[in-house]
C-alpha positions as a LaTeX table, in Angstrom:
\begin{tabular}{lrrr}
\hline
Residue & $x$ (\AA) & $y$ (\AA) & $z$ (\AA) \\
\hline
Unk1 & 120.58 & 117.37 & 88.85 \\
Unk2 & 122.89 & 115.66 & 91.20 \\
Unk3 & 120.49 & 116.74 & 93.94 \\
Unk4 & 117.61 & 114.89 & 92.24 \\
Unk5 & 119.34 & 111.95 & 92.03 \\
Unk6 & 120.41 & 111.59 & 95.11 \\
Unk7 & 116.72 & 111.95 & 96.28 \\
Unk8 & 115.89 & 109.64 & 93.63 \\
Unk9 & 118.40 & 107.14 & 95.15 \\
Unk10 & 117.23 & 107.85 & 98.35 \\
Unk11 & 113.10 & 106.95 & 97.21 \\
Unk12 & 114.67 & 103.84 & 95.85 \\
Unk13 & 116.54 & 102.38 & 99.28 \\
Unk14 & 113.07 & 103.91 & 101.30 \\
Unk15 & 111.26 & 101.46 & 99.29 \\
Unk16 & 113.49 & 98.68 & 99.62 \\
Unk17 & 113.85 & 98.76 & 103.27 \\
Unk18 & 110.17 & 99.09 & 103.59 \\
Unk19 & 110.23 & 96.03 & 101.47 \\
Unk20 & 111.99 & 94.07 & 103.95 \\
Unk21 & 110.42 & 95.99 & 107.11 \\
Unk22 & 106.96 & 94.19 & 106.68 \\
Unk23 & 107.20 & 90.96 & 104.77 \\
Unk24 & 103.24 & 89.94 & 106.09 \\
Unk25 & 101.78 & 92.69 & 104.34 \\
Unk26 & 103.25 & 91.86 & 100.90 \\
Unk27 & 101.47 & 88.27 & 101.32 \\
Unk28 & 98.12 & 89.84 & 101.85 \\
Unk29 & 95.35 & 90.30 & 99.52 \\
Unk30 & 94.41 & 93.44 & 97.28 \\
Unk31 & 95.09 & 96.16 & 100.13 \\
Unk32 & 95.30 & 99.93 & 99.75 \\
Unk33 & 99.16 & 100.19 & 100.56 \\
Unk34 & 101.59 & 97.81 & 101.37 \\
Unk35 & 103.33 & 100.65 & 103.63 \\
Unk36 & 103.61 & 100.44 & 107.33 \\
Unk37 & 102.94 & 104.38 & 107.64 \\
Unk38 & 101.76 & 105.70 & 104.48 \\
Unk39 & 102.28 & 109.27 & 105.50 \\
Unk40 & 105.51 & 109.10 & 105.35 \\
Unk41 & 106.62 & 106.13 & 103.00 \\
Unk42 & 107.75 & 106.94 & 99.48 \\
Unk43 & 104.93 & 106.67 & 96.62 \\
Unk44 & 106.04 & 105.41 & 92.79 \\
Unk45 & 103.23 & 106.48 & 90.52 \\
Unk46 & 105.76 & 107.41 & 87.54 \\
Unk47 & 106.02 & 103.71 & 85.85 \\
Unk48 & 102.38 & 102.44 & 85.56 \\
Unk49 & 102.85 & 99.37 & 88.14 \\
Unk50 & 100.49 & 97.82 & 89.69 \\
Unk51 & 100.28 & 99.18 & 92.81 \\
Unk52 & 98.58 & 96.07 & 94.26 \\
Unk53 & 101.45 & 93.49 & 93.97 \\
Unk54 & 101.61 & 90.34 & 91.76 \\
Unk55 & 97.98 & 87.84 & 93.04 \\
Unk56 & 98.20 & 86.00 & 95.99 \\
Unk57 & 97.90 & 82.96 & 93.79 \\
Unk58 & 100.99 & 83.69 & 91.86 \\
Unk59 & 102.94 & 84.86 & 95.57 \\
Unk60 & 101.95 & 81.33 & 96.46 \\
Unk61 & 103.45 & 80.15 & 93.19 \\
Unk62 & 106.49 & 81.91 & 93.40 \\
Unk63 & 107.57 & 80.90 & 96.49 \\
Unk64 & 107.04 & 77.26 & 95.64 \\
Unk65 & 108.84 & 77.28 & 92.58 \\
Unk66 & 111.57 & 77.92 & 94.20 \\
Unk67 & 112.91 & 74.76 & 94.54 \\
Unk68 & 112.54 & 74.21 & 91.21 \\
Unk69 & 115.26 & 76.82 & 90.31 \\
Unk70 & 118.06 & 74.31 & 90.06 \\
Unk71 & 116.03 & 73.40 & 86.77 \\
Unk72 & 115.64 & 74.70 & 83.47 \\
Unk73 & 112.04 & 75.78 & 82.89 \\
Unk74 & 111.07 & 74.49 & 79.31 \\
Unk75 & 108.07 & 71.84 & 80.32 \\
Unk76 & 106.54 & 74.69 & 82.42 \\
Unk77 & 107.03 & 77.29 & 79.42 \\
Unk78 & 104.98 & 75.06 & 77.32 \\
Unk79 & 102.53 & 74.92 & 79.91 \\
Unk80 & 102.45 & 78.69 & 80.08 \\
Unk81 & 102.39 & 79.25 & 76.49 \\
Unk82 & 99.01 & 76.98 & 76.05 \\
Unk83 & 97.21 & 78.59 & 78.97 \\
Unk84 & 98.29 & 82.03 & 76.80 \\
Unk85 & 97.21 & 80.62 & 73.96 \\
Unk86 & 93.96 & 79.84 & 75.46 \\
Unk87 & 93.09 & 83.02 & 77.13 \\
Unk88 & 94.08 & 84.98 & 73.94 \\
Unk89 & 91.97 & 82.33 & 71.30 \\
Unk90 & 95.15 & 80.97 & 69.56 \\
Unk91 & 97.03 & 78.07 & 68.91 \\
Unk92 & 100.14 & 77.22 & 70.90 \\
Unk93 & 102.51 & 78.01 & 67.62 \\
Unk94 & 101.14 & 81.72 & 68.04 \\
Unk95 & 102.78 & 82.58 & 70.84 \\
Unk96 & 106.11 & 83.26 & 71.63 \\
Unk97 & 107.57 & 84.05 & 75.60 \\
Unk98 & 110.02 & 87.06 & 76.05 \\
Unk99 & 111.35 & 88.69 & 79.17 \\
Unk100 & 108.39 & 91.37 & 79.47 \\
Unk101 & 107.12 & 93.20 & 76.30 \\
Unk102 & 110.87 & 94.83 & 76.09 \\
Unk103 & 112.25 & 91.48 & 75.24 \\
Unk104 & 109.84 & 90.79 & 72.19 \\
Unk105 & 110.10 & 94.73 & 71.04 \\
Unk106 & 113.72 & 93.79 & 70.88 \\
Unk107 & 113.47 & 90.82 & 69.07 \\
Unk108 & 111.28 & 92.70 & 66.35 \\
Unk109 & 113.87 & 94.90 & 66.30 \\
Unk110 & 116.71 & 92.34 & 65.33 \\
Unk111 & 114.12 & 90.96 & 62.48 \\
Unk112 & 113.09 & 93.78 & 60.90 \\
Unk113 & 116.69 & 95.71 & 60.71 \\
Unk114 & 118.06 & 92.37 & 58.51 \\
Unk115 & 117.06 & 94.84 & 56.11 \\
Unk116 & 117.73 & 98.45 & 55.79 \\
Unk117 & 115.03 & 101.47 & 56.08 \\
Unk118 & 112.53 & 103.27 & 58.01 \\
Unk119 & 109.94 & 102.66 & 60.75 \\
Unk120 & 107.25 & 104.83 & 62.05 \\
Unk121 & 105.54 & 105.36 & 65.51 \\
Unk122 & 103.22 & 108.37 & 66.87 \\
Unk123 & 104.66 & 111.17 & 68.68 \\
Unk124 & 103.92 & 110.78 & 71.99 \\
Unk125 & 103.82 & 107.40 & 72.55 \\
Unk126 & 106.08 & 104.55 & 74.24 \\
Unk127 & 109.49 & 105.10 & 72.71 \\
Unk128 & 112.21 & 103.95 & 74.82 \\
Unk129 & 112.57 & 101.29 & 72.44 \\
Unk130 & 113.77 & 103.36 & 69.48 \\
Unk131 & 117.26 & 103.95 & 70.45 \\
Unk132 & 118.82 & 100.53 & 69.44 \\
Unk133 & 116.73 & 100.75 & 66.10 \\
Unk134 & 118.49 & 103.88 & 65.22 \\
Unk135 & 121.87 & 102.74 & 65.56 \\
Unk136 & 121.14 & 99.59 & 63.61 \\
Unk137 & 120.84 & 101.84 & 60.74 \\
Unk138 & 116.98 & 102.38 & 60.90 \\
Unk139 & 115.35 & 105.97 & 60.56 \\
Unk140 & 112.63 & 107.18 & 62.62 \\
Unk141 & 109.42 & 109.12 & 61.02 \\
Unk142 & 107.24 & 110.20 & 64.01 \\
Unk143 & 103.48 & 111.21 & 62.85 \\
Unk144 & 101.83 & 114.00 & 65.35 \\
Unk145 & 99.18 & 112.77 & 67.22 \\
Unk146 & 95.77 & 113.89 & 66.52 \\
Unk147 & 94.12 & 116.76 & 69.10 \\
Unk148 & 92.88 & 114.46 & 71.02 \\
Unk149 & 95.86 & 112.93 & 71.42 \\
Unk150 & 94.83 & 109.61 & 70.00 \\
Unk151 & 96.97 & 108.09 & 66.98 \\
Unk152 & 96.45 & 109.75 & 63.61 \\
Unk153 & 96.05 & 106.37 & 61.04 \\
Unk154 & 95.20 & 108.14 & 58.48 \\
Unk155 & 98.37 & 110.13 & 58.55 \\
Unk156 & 100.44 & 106.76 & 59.60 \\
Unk157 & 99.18 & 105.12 & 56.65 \\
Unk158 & 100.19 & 108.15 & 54.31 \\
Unk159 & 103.70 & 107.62 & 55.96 \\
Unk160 & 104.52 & 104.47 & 54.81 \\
Unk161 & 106.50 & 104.06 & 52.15 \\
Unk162 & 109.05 & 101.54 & 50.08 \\
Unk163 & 111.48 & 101.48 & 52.76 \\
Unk164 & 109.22 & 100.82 & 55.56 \\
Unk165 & 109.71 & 98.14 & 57.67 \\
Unk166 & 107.83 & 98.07 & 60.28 \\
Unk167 & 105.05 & 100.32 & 61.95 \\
Unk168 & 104.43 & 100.52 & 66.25 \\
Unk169 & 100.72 & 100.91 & 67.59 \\
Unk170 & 100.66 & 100.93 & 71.46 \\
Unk171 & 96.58 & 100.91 & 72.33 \\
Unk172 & 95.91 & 101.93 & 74.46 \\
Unk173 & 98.63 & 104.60 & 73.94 \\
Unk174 & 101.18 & 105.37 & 76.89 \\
Unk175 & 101.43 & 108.41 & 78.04 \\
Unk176 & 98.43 & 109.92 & 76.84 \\
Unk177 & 95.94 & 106.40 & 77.77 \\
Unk178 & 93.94 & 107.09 & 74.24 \\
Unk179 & 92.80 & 104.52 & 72.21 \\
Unk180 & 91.97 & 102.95 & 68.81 \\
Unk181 & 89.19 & 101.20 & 68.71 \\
Unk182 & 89.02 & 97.46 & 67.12 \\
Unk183 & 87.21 & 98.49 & 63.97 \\
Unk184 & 89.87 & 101.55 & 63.59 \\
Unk185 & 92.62 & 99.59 & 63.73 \\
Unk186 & 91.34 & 96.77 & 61.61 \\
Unk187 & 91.13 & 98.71 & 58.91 \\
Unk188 & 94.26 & 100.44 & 59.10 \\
Unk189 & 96.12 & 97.03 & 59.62 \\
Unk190 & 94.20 & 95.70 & 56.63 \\
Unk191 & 95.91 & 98.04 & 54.53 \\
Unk192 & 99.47 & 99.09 & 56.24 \\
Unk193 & 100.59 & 94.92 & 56.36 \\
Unk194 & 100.60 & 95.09 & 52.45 \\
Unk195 & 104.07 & 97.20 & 52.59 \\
Unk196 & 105.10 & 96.41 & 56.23 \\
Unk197 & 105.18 & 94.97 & 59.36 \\
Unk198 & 102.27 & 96.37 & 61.99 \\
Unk199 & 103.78 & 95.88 & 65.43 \\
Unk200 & 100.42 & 96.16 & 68.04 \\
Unk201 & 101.40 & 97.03 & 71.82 \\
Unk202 & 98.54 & 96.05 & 73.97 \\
Unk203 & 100.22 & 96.49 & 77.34 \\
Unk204 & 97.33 & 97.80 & 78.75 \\
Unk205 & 94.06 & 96.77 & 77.01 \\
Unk206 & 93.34 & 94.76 & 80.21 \\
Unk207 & 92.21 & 97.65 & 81.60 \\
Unk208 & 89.65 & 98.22 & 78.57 \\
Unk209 & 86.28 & 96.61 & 77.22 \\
Unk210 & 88.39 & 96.66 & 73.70 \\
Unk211 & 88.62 & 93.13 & 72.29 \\
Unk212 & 92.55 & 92.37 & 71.13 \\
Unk213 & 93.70 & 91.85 & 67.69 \\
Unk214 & 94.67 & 88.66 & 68.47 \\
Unk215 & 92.45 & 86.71 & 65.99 \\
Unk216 & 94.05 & 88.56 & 62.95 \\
Unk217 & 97.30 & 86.68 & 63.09 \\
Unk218 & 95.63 & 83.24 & 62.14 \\
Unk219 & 95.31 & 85.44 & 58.38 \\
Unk220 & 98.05 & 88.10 & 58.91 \\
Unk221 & 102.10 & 87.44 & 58.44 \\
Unk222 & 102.75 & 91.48 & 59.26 \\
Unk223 & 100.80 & 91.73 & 62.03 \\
Unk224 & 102.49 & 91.18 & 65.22 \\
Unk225 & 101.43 & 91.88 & 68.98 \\
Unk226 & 102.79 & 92.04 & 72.29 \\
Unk227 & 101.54 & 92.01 & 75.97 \\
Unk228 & 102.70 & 91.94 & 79.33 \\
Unk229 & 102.02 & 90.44 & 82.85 \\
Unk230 & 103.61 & 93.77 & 83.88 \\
Unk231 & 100.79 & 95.86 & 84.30 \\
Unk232 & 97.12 & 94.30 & 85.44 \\
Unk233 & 98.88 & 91.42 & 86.79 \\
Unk234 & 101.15 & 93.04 & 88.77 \\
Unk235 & 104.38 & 91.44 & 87.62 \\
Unk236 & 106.51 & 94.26 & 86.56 \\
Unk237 & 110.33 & 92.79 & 88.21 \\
Unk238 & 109.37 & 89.63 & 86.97 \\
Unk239 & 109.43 & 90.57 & 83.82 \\
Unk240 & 107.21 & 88.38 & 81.39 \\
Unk241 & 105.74 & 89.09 & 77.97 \\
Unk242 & 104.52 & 87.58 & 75.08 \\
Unk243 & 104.04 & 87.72 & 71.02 \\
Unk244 & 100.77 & 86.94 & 69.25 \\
Unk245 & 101.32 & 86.18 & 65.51 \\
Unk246 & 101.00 & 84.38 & 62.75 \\
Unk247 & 103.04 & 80.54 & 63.31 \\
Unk248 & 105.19 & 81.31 & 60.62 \\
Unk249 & 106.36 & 84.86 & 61.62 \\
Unk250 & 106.78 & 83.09 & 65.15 \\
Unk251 & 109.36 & 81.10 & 64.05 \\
Unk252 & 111.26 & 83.77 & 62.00 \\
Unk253 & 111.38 & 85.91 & 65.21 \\
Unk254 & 112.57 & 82.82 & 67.25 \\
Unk255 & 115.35 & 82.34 & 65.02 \\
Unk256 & 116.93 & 86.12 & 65.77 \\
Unk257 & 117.84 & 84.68 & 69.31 \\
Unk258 & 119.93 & 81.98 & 70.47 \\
Unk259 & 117.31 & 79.64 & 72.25 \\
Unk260 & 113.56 & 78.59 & 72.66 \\
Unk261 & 111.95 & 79.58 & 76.02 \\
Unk262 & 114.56 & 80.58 & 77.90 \\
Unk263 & 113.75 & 84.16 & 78.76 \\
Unk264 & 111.83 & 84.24 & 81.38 \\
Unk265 & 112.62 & 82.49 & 85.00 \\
Unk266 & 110.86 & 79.25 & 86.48 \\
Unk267 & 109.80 & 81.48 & 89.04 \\
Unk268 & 108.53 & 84.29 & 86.94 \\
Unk269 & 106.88 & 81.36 & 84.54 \\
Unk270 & 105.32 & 79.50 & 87.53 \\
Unk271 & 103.68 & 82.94 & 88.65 \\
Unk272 & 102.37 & 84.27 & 85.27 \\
Unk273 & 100.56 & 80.41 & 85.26 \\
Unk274 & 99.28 & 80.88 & 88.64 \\
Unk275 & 97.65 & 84.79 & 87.48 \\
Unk276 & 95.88 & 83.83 & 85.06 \\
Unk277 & 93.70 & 81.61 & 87.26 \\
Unk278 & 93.26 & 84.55 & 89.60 \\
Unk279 & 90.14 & 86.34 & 87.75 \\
Unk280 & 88.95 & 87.08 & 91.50 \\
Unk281 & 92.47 & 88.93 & 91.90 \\
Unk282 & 92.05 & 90.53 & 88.11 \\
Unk283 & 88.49 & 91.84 & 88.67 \\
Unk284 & 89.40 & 93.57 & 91.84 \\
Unk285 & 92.18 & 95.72 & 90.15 \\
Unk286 & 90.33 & 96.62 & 87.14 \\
Unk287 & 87.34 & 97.67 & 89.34 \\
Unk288 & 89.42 & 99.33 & 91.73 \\
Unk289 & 91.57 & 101.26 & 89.19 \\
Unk290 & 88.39 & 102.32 & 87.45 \\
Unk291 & 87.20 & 103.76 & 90.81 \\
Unk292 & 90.64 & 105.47 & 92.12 \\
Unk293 & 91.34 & 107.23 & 88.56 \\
Unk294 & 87.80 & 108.59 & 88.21 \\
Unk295 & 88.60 & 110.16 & 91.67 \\
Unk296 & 92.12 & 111.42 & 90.07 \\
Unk297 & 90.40 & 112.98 & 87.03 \\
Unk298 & 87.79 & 114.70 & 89.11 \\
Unk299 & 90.42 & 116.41 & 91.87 \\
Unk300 & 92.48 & 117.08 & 88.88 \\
Unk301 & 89.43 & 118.39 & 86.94 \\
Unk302 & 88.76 & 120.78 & 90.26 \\
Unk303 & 92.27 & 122.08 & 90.21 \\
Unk304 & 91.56 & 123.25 & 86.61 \\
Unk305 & 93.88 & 120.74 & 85.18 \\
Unk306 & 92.92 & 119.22 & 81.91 \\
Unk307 & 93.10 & 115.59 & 81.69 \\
Unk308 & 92.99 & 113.10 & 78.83 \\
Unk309 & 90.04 & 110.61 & 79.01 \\
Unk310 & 92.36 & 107.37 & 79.76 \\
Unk311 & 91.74 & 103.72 & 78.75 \\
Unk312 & 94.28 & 102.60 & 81.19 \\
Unk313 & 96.32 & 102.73 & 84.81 \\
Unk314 & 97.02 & 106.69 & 84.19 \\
Unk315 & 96.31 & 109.92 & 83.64 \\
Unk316 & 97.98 & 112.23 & 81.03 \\
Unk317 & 97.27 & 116.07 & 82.35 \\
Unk318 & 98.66 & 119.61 & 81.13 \\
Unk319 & 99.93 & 121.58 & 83.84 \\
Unk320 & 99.51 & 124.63 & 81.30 \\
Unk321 & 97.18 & 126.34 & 84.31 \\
Unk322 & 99.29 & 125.08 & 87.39 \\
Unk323 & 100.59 & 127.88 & 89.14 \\
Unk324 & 103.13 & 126.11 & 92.00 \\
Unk325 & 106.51 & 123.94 & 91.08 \\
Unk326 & 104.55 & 120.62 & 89.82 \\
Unk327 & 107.62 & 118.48 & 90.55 \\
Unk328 & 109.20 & 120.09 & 93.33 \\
Unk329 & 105.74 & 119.52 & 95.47 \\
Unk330 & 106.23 & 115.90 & 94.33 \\
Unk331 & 109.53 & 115.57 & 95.75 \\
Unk332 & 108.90 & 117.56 & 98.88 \\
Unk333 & 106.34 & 114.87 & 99.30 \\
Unk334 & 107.81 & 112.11 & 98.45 \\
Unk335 & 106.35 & 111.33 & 95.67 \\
Unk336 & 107.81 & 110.19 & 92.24 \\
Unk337 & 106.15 & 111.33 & 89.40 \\
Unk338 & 107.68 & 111.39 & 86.03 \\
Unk339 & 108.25 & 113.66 & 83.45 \\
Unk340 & 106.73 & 116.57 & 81.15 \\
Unk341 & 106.54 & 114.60 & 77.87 \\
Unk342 & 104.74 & 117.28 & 75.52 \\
Unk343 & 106.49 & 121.38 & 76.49 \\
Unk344 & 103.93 & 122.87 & 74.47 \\
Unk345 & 100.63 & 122.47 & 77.12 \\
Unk346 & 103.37 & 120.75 & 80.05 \\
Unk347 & 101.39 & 117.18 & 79.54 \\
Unk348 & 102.61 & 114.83 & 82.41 \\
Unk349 & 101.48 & 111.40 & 83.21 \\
Unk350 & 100.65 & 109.99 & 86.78 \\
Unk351 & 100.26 & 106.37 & 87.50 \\
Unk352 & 97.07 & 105.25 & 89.15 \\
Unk353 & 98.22 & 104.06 & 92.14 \\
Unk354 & 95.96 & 103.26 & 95.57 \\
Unk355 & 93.14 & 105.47 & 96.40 \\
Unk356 & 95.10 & 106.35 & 99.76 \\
Unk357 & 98.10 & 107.02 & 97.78 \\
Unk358 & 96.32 & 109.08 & 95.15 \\
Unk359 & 94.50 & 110.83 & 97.68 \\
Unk360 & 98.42 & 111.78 & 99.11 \\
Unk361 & 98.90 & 113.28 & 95.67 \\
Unk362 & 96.11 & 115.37 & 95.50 \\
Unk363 & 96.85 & 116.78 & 98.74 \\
Unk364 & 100.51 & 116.85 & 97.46 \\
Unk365 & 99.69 & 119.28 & 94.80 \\
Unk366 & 96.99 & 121.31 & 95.96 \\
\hline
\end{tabular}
């Protein structure tokens, strides 16, 4: 263990130094690596990042803001909240800023434990979350996933009972990159926000044709929904997120924390603005993640690995035929993968990063 952490910490300080080693490439456009020598520079594909780098609009916007820093952000929050509220069909009194998705998962958490009981998520699915909710006095039910490894409604729906409080959704779902579609999840949400609170994660439906939920909250005080500039954007360490909901549930989740629009930096704010003018930036990840992972899923395919079709920046594969050390040919590569989330078929996730760097991977565990 202390051996793997060590190399951990040693991927880490790689990364950083490489960081400051070529400051030029960062700057440029959509590129296949930022990496002076990609051969031998550490690869992340364990946390779903973009591996492109926040838009050269919002690196232009970043660095400007800087001078700004000396101030607090709240006329430029507004302004971010109405271009949200614009690209998502809202009104400015649906939205809500938090530091990344975490922030507003947190803040959901503070609301609904106010009152005692249960809540109820899919097992596998994003759960890092859960910890804090437990030891506010909250109990977990986790429903199985179906075979497909999409979310079983049907059974989450049976779940809920009197002491519910609130149910999580992440579409598409992380690891396994399934999803619900729109007219699934309508009808589920129609029914589960008569006893509780339906908490929608759509991290990652920017990588999808799916159309968001975001035009149920106008009619719906239990449905709430998150997103994140950390993923297509590219804006992971700058950590900002948002809540869609209904006006009146915004401001009974605003009043769980100590002040309005506050969370997230004038830099961070300044370059979340800035990426959501850069559709020219947008359409050349989504295009180019579409392309590498279709190469991933075929190599993996060859290798006799079975993958999970994925709506999103990642594969979920069983290693159930994979003869070699999976994670030790990572390491001895430099490569940092993460973990096995489901023992029984060894289903691991791999972020989609470059095509260079996924081609690295392939080679990596051939």
């Amino acid at each position: 263990m202390n051996n793997r952490r060590n190399w951990l910490k040693q991927i880490s300080l790689g990364t950083i130094a490489l960081g400051f080693y070529n400051v030029e490439a960062f700057a440029k456009p959509v590129e296949e690596s930022v990496f002076p020598d990609l051969d031998n520079a550490p690869i992340t594909l364990r946390s779903n990042e973009n591996p492109y780098g926040p838009s050269p609009l919002a690196r232009a916007a970043m660095t400007k803001s800087i001078n700004s820093s000396n101030r607090y952000g709240w006329d430029l929050s507004a302004e971010l909240i109405t271009h949200i509220a614009k690209k998502n069909n809202v009104s400015d009194n649906n939205i809500l800023l938090g530091a990344g998705s975490t922030e507003i998962l947190d803040l959901v958490l503070q609301f609904t434990a106010l009152k005692k009981g249960n809540f109820i998520l899919a097992e596998t699915t994003f759960d890092y979350w859960t910890t804090p909710y437990e030891k506010l006095g909250l109990k977990k039910i986790t429903v199985p996933l179906t075979k497909e490894k999409k979310h079983d409604l049907s059974a989450m729906l049976k779940a809920i009972d009197s002491d519910t409080k609130m149910v999580y959704i992440c579409n598409p779902n992380n690891p396994t990159g399934t999803i619900c579609t729109r007219e699934e999840l309508e009808s589920f949400i129609k029914e589960a926000t008569k006893k509780a609170i339906v908490f929608v994660d759509e991290a990652y439906i920017d990588f999808t044709k799916e159309q968001s939920l975001s035009d149920l909250v106008f009619e719906n005080k239990n449905l709430i929904i998150t997103k994140t500039f950390s993923k297509m954007y590219g804006l992971a360490g700058a950590r900002v997120g948002y809540a869609i909901a209904h006006a009146t549930t915004i401001e009974e989740l605003d009043t769980v924390r100590s002040s309005q629009n506050m969370a997230v930096s004038v830099v961070s704010t300044a370059a979340a603005i800035a990426s959501l003018n850069d559709e020219k930036f947008i359409q050349k990840v989504y295009t180019s993640n579409l392309e590498v992972k279709k190469y991933t899923i075929d190599q993996l395919t060859l290798l006799n690995l079975t993958c999970v079709p994925s709506y999103s920046n990642f594969v979920y594969f069983s290693l159930d035929n994979y003869k070699k050390d999976y994670f030790k040919q990572l390491e001895e590569h430099k490569i940092q993968g993460t973990k096995i989330y489901e023992e029984n078929g060894k289903w691991t996730r791999i972020t989609i990063g470059t095509m260079k760097e996924m081609q690295r991977f392939i080679a990596a565990i051939k």
